[in-house]
Each structure stands twice: as C-alpha cells, then as structure tokens.
N, C-alpha and C positions, 0 to 999 in steps of 0.2 A: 505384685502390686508396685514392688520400688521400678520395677522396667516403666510403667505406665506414667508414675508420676516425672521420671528423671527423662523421659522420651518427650521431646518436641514434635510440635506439626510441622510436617515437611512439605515442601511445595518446590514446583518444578517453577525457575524463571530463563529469561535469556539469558547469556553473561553478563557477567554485572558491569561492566562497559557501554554497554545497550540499554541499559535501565531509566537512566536522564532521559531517553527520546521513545522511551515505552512507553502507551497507555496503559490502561484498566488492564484490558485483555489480552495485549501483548504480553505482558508482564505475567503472564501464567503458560505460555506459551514457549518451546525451543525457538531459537533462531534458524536459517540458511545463511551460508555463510560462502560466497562465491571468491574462486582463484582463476587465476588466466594465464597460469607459469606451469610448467610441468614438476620445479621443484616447490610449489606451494605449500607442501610442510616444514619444508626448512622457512619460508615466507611468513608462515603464520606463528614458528617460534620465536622468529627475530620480532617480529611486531609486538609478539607478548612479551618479551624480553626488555624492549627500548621504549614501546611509548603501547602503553593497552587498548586507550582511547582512539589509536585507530582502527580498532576493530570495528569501529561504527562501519568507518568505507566498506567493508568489506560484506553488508550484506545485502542480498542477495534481490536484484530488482528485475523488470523486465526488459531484458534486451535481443536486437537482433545484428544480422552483420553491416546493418547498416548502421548503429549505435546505439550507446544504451540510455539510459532512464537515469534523470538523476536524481536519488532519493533525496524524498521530500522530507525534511523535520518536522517531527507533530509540536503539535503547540498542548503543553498540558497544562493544565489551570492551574495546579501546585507542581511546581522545580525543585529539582535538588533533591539530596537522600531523604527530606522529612516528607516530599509529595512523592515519593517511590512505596513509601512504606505505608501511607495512607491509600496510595491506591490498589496496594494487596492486601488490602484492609488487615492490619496487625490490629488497629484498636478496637473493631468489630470483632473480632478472632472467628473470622468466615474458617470454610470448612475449608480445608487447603487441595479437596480434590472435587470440588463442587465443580464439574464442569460443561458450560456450557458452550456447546459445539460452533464452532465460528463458521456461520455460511460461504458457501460459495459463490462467488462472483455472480453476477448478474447474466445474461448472454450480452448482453450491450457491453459486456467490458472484457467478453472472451479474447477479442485483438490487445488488450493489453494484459494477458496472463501471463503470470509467472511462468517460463521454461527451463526446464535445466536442460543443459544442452551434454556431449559425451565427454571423453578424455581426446578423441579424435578429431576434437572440434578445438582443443587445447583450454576446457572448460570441466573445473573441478569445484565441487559443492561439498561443505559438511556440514551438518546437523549440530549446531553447539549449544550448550544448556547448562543450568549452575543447578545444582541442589543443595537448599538451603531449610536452615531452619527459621521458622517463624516466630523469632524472636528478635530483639530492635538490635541492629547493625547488619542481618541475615546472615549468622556465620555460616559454613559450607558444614552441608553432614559427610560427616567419613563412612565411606563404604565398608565396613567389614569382612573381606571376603573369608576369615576364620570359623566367621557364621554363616556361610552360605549366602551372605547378602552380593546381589550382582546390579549393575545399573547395564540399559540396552536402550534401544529404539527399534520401533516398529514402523512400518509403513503402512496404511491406510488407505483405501481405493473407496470412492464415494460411485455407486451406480443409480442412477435412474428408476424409480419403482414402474416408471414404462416401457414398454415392448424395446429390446434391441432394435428393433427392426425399424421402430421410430423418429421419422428425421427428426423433428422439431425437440427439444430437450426442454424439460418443464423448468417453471421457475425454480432456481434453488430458494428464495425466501417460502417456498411454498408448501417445505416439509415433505416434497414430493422426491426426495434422493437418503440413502440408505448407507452407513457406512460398514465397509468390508474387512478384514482380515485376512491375512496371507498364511495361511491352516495350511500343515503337513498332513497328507492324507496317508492311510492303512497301505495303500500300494503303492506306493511311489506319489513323486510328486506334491503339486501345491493347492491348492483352489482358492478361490474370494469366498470364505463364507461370512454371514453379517454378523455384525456384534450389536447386543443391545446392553446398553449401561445398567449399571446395577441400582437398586434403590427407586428413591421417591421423594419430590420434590427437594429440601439443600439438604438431604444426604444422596440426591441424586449423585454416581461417580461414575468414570471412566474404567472399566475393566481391561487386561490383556488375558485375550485367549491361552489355552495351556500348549497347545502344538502351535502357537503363532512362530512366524519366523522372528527369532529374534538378532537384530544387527550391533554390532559390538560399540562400547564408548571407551574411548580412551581420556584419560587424564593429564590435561595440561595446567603445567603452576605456575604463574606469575604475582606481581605483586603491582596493588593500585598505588596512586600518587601520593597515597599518607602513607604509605608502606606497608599497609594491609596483605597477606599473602593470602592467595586468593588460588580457587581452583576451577579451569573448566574444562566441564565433559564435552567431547567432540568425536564425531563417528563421521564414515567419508558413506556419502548418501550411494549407493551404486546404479546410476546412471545408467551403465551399458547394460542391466536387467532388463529395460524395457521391454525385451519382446516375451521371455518370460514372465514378464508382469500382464503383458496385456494379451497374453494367448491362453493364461491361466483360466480355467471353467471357473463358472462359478453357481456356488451350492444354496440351496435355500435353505431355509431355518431347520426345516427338517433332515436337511443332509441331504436331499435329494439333488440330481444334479437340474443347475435350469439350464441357461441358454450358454450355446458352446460347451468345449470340451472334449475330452477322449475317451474312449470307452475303455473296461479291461483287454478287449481284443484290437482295441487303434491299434498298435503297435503291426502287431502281425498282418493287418487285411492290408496296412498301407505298406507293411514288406513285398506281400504280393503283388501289389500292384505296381509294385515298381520292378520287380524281375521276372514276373510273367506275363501278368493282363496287357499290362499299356507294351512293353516291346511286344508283345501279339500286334495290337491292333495296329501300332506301329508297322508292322510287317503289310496287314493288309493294308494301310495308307501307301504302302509305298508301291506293291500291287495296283492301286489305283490310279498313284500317278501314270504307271507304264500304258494300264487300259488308258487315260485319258487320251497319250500323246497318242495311241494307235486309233482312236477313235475322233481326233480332231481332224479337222477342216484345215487347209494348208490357206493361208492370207493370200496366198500367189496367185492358184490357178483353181481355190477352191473345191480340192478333190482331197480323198482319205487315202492314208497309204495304202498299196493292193497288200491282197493276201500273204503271198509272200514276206513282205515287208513285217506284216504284226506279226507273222509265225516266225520271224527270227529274233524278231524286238523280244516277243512272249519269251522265247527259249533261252535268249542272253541275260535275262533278268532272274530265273529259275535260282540259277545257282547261287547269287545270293539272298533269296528267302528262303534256300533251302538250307544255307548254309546259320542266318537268325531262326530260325526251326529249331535248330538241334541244340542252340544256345539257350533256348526257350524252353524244350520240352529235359533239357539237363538240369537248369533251376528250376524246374516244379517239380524233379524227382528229388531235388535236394531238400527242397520245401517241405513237400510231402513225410519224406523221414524224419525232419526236424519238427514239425508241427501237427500232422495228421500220421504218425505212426501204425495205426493201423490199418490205413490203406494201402501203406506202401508196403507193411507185412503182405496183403493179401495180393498185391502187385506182383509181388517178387513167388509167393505162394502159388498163383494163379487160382485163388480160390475166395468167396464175399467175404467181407469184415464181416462181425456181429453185431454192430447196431446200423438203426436206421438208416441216419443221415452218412453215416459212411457208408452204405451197402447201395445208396444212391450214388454217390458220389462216383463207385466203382462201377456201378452200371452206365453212368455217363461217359468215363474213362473207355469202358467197354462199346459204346454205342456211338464213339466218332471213330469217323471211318472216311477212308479214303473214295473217292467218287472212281466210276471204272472207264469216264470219258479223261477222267483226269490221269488216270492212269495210262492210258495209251497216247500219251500226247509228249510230243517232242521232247526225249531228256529222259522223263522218267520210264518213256518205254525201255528204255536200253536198261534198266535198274539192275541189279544182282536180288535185291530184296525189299520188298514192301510192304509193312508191319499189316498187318489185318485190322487193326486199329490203336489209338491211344496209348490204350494200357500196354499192349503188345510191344508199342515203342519205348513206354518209359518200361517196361519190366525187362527189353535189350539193356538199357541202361542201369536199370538195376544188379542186373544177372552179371554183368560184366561192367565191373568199375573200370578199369583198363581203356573201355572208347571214351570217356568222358576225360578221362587222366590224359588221352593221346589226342583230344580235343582242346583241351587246354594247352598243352604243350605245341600243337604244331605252330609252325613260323611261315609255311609255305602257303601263297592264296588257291582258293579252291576256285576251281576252272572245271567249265565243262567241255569238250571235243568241238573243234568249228564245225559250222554245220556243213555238208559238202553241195558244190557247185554243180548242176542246178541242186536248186535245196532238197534234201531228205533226210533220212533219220542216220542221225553216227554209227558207225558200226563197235566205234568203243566204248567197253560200261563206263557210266559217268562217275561211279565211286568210285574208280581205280586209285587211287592214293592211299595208300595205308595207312596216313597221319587223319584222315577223317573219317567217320563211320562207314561201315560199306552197307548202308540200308540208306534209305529215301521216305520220308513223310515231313511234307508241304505243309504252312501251316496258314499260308495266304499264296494266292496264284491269279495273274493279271486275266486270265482266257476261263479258266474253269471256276468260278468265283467261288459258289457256294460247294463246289465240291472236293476244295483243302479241307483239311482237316477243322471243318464247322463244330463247335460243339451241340453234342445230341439230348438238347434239353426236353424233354418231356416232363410231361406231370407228373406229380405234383412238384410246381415250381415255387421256385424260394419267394416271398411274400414281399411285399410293396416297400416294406422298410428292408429289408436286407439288401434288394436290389438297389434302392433311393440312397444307398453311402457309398456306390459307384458312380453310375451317369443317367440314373433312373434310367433303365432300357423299357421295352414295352415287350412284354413279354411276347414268345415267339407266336404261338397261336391267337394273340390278340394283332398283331400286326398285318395292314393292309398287303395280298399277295405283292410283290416287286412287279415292276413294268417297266423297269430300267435299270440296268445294269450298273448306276449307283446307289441305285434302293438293295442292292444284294448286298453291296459290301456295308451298307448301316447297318440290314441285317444280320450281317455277319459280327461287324461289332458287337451292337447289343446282345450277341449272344455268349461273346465271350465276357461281357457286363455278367450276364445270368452265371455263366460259368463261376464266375469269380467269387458270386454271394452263396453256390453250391459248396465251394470247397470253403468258405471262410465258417458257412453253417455248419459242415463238420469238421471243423476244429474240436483238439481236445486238450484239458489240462496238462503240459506239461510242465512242471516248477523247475524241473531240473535242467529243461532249456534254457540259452541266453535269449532277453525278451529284448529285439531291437528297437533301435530307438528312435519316436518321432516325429519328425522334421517338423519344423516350426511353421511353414510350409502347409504341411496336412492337417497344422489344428485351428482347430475355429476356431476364432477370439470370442469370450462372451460379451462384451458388447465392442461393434469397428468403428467403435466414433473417439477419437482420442481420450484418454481416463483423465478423472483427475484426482490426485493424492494429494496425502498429506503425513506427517509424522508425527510420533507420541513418543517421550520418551517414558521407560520404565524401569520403575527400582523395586525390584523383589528382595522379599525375607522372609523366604520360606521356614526357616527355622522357627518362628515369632509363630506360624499357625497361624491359624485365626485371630489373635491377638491381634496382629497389624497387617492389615490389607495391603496389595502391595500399590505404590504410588504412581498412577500415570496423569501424564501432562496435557493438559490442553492441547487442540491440533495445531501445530503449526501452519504458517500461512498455506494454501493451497496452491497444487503447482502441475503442469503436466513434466513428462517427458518425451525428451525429441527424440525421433530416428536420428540413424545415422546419416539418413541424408536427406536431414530436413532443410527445406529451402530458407529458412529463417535461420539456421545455424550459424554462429560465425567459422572462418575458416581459417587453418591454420595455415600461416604463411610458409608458403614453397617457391623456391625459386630455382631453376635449373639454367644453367649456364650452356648455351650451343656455344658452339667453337665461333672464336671471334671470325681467322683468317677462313674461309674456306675454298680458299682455291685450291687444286692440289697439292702445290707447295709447302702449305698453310697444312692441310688435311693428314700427308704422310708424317707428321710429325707426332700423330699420337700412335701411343702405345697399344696394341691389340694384345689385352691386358684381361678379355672376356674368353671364357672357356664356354663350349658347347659342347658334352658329352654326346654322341648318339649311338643307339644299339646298331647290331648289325641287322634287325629288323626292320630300325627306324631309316638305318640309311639306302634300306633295299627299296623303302617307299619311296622315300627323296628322290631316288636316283631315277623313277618311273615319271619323273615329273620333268626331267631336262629335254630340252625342247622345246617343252611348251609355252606356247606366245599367246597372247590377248585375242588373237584371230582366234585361237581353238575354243578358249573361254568362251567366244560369246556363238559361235556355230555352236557348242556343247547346248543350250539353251534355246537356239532356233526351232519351228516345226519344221517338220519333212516340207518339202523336199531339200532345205539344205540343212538338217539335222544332219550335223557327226562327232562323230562319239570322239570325247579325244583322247589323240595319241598315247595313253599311257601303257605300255605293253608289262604283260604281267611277268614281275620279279622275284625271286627270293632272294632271301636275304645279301647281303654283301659278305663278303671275303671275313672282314672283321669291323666292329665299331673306328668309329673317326672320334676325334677332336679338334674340333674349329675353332681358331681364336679370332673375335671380334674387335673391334674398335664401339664400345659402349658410344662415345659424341656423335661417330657418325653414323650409328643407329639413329640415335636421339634424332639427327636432322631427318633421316626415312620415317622415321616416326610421324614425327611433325608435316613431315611433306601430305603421308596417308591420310592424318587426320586432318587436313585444311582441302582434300581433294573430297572426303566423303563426307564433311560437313557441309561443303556447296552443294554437291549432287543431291544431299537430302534435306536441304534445306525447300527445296522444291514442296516438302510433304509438311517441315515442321514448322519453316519459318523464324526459325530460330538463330536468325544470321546477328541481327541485330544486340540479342541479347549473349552472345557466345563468347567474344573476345572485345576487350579497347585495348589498344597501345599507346605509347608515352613516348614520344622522340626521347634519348638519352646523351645522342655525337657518339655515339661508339662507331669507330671506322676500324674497318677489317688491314686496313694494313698502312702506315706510316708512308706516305711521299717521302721518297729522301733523295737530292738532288746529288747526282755522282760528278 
C-alpha cells in the first residue's frame, strides 16, 4: 500500500524544452527530432550542454531537396510553465494514459507530410521524450533498472480497414484506419498485427503488445536556464528499415494472415525458382531467340535463311543450352537432397518414394524424356549417352558426385566439332572433354521445341493455387493445341510453372536444414501504397504486476518513410574532381595508383575479345544475310592471372565520356535531357598562358 501512496502518475511529454510551443496534445505526445550532419550525436550533446532551448530548431518538419518548412509557433492561450501545467491538466489530475489517438492527416494535405528521409540522404531522426511525474514542477521519474523497469519505443503502422487493392484511401477522420504493431512471430520474422486499447471511456489506455518490437532509449542530461537538471529519453528512429517495415504481412485480430506476406514454404519455392525454374525457362527463351532469327524475314531481299543456314544456326547454339542443362539439372539434384530427401533417396535407389505427392513427383522425373527426332539431330547424334529420362539424368548425378565436382571445376569452354563442308554430321563425339559430363540431355532446343526435355505432367495436376505462386500457367490439357511454333515454347514454360508447384507440393519437413532467405524482392507488401507511422514510447514494470500497468505515450506526429531513392530526398553533396590539364602532358602525370586483379580464367575471356571493333558489335545484331557472329575464338585460360594498374582520373573522364554518350542516345525514349544535368561557369582554365 506504501508503493501506491508514495507512486505518482506518470505521463509521457516532449522535452521540456518543447513544452512552451506545445499544445493540449502535443504535450502527451514524444517529439521527432531531425539532424543533417553525420556527427549529430556529438551535435545534439553540444546543444544540450550550451543552450537546451535550441532544441525547439531541431524538430522535425516537412521537407524536401528543394527546401524545408519552417516550423510554425503555436499560439497557446496560457504561456509559460503555469499554462504547460494547466494544459496537462495537473489540476484536474486526468488520467495520465488517457489517450486519445491523434488522426491522420487529411488526403488534401498528403504533399505536405512528414518524411523522414535515410542516413544516405545525410538525414538523421530521433524520437526524444521526458518522463515525468505529475506533480507541479514535473520532476523526471528515474528508471530503476534494479527492478526490471525499462523505458523503449515502438513504432506503429496505421492500415486502411479497405481492400489493399484500393486506389482511393478513406478518410482518416472517418475512423476508417486501424492501428498496427510490429509482433515477432513463432517462426521467424515480423508482422503488423492491430492493437486495440485497453478499457473504456477515461480509463480508455494505450497498450504495448508482449512480442512487439521494442526500440531502445537512451538517456541524456542537461540542465535548464534556472539550473534545473533535467533528463531526456532519445532513441535514433531507424529509417533504413523501411523496406522491412513495409514488406512485413500483416495478420488480422485473429492471427490469421491478411493481405501479403510469406508462407512457411516462401522461402524454399522462391529458392527454386531461382536455381531451376526461371534458368529453365531461361534456357528455352534463349532457344527462342535462335528459332526467331532462323525463322525471320531478311529487310533486304525479304527471304528466310535456306536450310542449311538454320541447321548450322540450330547446332552452334546446342552446346550452350546443353551446357545451362547440366547446371540446371545439377541444382535440382542438390535441391532435391536438401528439401525433398526422399526422392532423391529413391532417385539414387532407382526405386518410388512412399508417399503420394513424392511418388508423383518421381513418376514425373521418370516420364520426361527425350524426343527421338531430337535425338537424331545435329550434335546430339554423335552423343556417347543419353539418359532415358530425367530421373536417369539426375540419378548419373547422383550415383556419381565426381561429374558435378568436375563441372564445377572446369575453366575450359565447352565446344562442339565444326560442322564439315558441305554440311553434315561430325564424326567426333561432342562430349569429348573430360572436364564436362560425357552424357547429353537438352533441356530447351531451337528445331525440336517440345521434344527437350518437356516436363511430363499428367493428372492429377497441382490445383489453381499451387500453380497461381508461379505465373498462373493453364494447365496442359486445358490449353488450346499450338499452331505456331511460339505457342510451343509458352507451352513448354508453363509446364515447367506446373513442374515447379509438383515439386514445391512435395516438399517435406526438414528443421535440420538451413531455411534460405527471402528476398525482399519476392515478398509482397501488405498494403503498396506508401504506410504511415507513428511512435509511442514505453515504460514497463513488470516487477509492480498488475499493480502498475505499464506507461505508453500518445502517438507522435505521423510520418511516412522514404526509399532510398526517393525523388523528394535531399542529397548528399558529392563532388568529384576531373583532372583540370588534360592534354597529355597534363594526363601522364598521374599516378596509376589502381590495381586490377584478374584470374587466369578472367583473362582468357578478355583476351577473346581483342580485336573487336564496333563494326562486329553491330553486324553481331544484324539479320541474315549480313548476320556475323563475332570474332571471338574460343580460349582457355591464360598462362597466369595479370594485374593492371589504372589511372582512377582518367577512368573518371571514360566514364563521364560513356555516360554523356548513352544519355543522348536514350534520351530519344526518355526525354530526360532536360532534367539530367545544369552547369555553372566557374573560370577554371586547364593550363596557364605563360609568355616565354
């Protein structure tokens, strides 16, 4: 009972510096608190140190790089500490966490909202706040950390109770937005779930969640102009979160997940799809280009190249889809072991998994197969071996770690035999190389479309949503037969869409794998229309029980955050210095002071490139008949790695040169001439007149 009577009401206000030009509501409220120096903690101590009262400048208003806002002083009806104290009603002794939610801005006044901008913009934000007791002077309460008492800040996400998908955003006076909490969930990660204040009418209060995120306050001590020692809580807002702020799902009351988010299996389907699916389809896009250029119209003389011509096009192109094939079908046997372990048991077994959706999986593996027109066609006739199907290829790779080790390792480019004059078939096997597998399966081909290595989807097929978290394909028996040789290869995509929702379907628990991680890229945001927050700060004392609830503050003003490359951002000033002289007189006088390391791999490429002139460049891009391939003859490696020293200035000026050449050529498209660069006359002359 002596805790209850010797405890005062505490209440969250700005620093007491900011209090004279506080209202009602301000005054239960933390501040923001803006810097534009990268050393702005040393900034913000000096200030509290020498003069407190400017802390007013320092917060936090609407600005962009064309200038800021200059806070306006409120006019309060009662001045000075006896109308500061009247307006946090000490004489009423209101409830000190009565709080009432401060709306959000209007749409009419979205162009002048608060932004906080990154570190990379050379814009830095803190949260600053005094806790006091409400008693006449407001001394500061001391924190106890003896007894588990902590002071924090939370961030708050306000969402729209309407559809994501919704352009127009309801009124905020209209009760129609919901405020969020940034919740650790059971498996990793964050979400928005909403919070609803506790109580009813003025014991209506501000709760903090138990798994909210909470952000640290630090303690600063100064003293006011009567000599008053004074303390304020300050925490550095983190800005550069944004994008985990705004890609985080977000859950409804019940826990359920709403709009956006990641499932337990995001992780691994979007693995897939980054080291098998898409370099697949990849593969047949690039097949497609080869069919296009064989099957266009020459602008010249309006003729297709003869047969000949695409049977050598077709056969020069082989060797590298067959060479992304064995890159492809080597991560989905790595895949398979690490995520689907029982198929790839039964791979290597030659024998089904025991359940379902694995025992399909294995029967799909088992039922693509190589086409037998494709098989007799330029290249791979000459083969030493070619798998009987899929599984037969990943269970080579399985059975024998060794190809995939010596796939990795080789340095040497894989080449197939020129074709001989008049054209026919080589008489040398085209897997001759012992650094690459000595088998062949295709897994896109420009002539034989649908008869690479297709996969052999049959019923029952994975269901509308499994397939709909790839590229919604249409399933294969629902699709109109092909009548054109680019309806095959959509065909063929979407079927490795289906493929992809086959193997994600049999997926199984593994905890004792690593779950990779992902990309901010593949998660949906729960709502794409810029958010808007706000913070609360919080003082717990969990030791008190139930006794004393713990104290949170008012929202602070509302605010979005910028990308990193928001066009409103200001920018940090950079200046780079070209060489004044540059003639070469002027030029041999710097130092070539830059190292370029290269392998002996990298400099085998290099070396494949001397020679070539801008003439080859653009005939590499022409149709037939004056398409030619250019001159780069195939190399291995160099003798040994190089290092090259540079002249970093006279880069800079090659730089400069590239970019003022490819910003005309594309201004054609953007038109963005105008707004790209201004200059300043300055008199800087590259070299002194001096009369001999």
């Amino acid at each position: 009972m002596s805790v209850m009577l010797n405890d005062h009401a505490l209440t969250w206000t700005p620093p007491s510096p900011l209090w004279i030009d506080s209202n009602h509501e301000q005054l239960k409220s933390p501040s923001i608190l803006r810097f534009a120096t990268d050393d702005f903690m040393e900034e913000l101590q000096r200030l509290l140190a020498t003069d407190p009262e400017k802390l007013r400048g320092c917060v936090a208003v609407p600005e962009t790089w064309r200038g800021i806002r200059k806070p306006a002083r409120t006019a309060n009806p009662a001045g000075g500490r006896a109308g500061v104290l009247a307006r946090l009603g000490i004489g009423l002794r209101r409830s000190p966490t009565s709080i009432t939610a401060r709306p959000a801005p209007s749409s009419d006044a979205t162009a002048m909202a608060l932004k906080l901008y990154q570190p990379a913009h050379q814009r830095f934000y803190l949260v600053g706040s005094s806790l006091v007791c409400q008693n006449p002077g407001l001394p500061d309460r001391k924190v106890d950390a003896g007894r588990r008492e902590k002071v924090s800040f939370v961030i708050r996400r306000w969402f729209p109770k309407a559809s994501p998908e919704s352009e127009d955003l309801p009124d905020f006076q209209a009760n129609e937005w919901i405020e969020h909490a940034f919740v650790a969930q059971t498996g990793g990660g964050f979400a928005w779930v909403p919070v609803a204040d506790s109580g009813a009418g003025e014991s209506k209060r501000a709760i903090a969640l138990d798994e909210e995120e909470r952000l640290p306050l630090f303690p600063l001590a100064f003293n006011e102009d009567d000599g008053r020692a004074r303390r304020l809580l300050a925490g550095l807002i983190p800005v550069g979160k944004r994008e985990l702020y705004h890609a985080a799902s977000r859950l409804g009351a019940n826990g359920n997940s709403g709009a956006g988010g990641s499932t337990s299996q995001t992780a691994r389907k979007v693995l897939f799809r980054k080291v098998v699916s898409e370099p697949w389809k990849a593969l047949v896009e690039q097949a497609r280009r080869v069919w296009t250029v064989n099957n266009t119209l020459s602008p010249f003389d309006q003729k297709l190249p003869t047969p000949n011509q695409t049977r050598a096009a077709n056969y020069e192109a082989r060797p590298a889809l067959q060479l992304g094939s064995w890159f492809v079908l080597a991560d989905l046997a790595s895949y398979l072991q690490t995520y689907v372990p029982s198929v790839y048991q039964a791979l290597k077994d030659k024998k089904p998994p025991a359940s379902d959706k694995a025992k399909y999986l294995f029967k799909v593996l088992n039922d693509t197969l190589i086409g037998e027109d494709l098989k007799k066609a330029p290249g791979l006739k000459q083969a030493d071996l070619i798998p009987n199907s899929m599984a037969a290829a990943l269970h080579m790779f399985i059975l024998e770690p060794s190809i995939q080790a010596s796939l990795e390792l080789t340095s040497t480019p894989y080449t197939w035999p020129k074709l001989p004059e008049p054209l026919g078939d080589p008489d040398d096997p085209v897997t001759a190389n012992p650094e690459y597998p000595q088998f062949l399966f295709p897994l896109a081909d420009p002539e034989f479309i649908l008869q690479a290595a297709s996969p052999a989807i049959t019923a029952p097929l994975p269901t509308t949503e499994e397939t709909a978290e790839f590229s919604e394909p249409i399933p294969p028996e629902q699709s109109p037969p092909p009548t054109h040789p680019d309806a095959d290869f959509d065909t063929y995509k979407a079927d490795i869409d289906t493929f992809a929702a086959v193997v994600i379907r049999a997926l199984e628990d593994a905890d004792d794998q690593p779950e990779p991680v992902v990309p901010t890229a593949a998660e949906r945001p729960a709502d794409m229309r810029d958010g808007w927050f706000h913070i609360r700060c919080v003082y717990e004392r969990p030791a008190c029980g139930a006794l004393h609830q713990d104290v949170v503050s008012a929202p602070s003003e509302l605010f979005q955050l910028a990308g990193f490359f928001d066009p409103d951002a200001p920018a940090r000033p950079i200046r780079i210095g070209l060489p004044i002289d540059t003639t070469p007189a002027g030029l041999r006088k710097f130092d070539k002071n830059t190292a370029f390391m290269m392998s002996d791999i990298l400099c085998g490429q290099i070396s494949r490139l001397k020679g070539m002139t801008l003439g080859d460049l653009v005939l590499s891009v022409l149709p037939w008949p004056f398409h030619k391939d250019l001159p780069a003859p195939e190399k291995g490696p160099c003798g040994a790695g190089l290092v090259c020293s540079l002249s970093i200035p006279i880069i800079t000026i090659c730089a400069l040169l590239l970019l003022v050449i490819m910003v005309t050529v594309l201004d054609s498209i953007f038109h963005w001439l105008p707004w790209f660069w201004v200059c300043f006359p300055i008199g800087i002359r590259g070299k002194k007149v001096i009369k001999l």
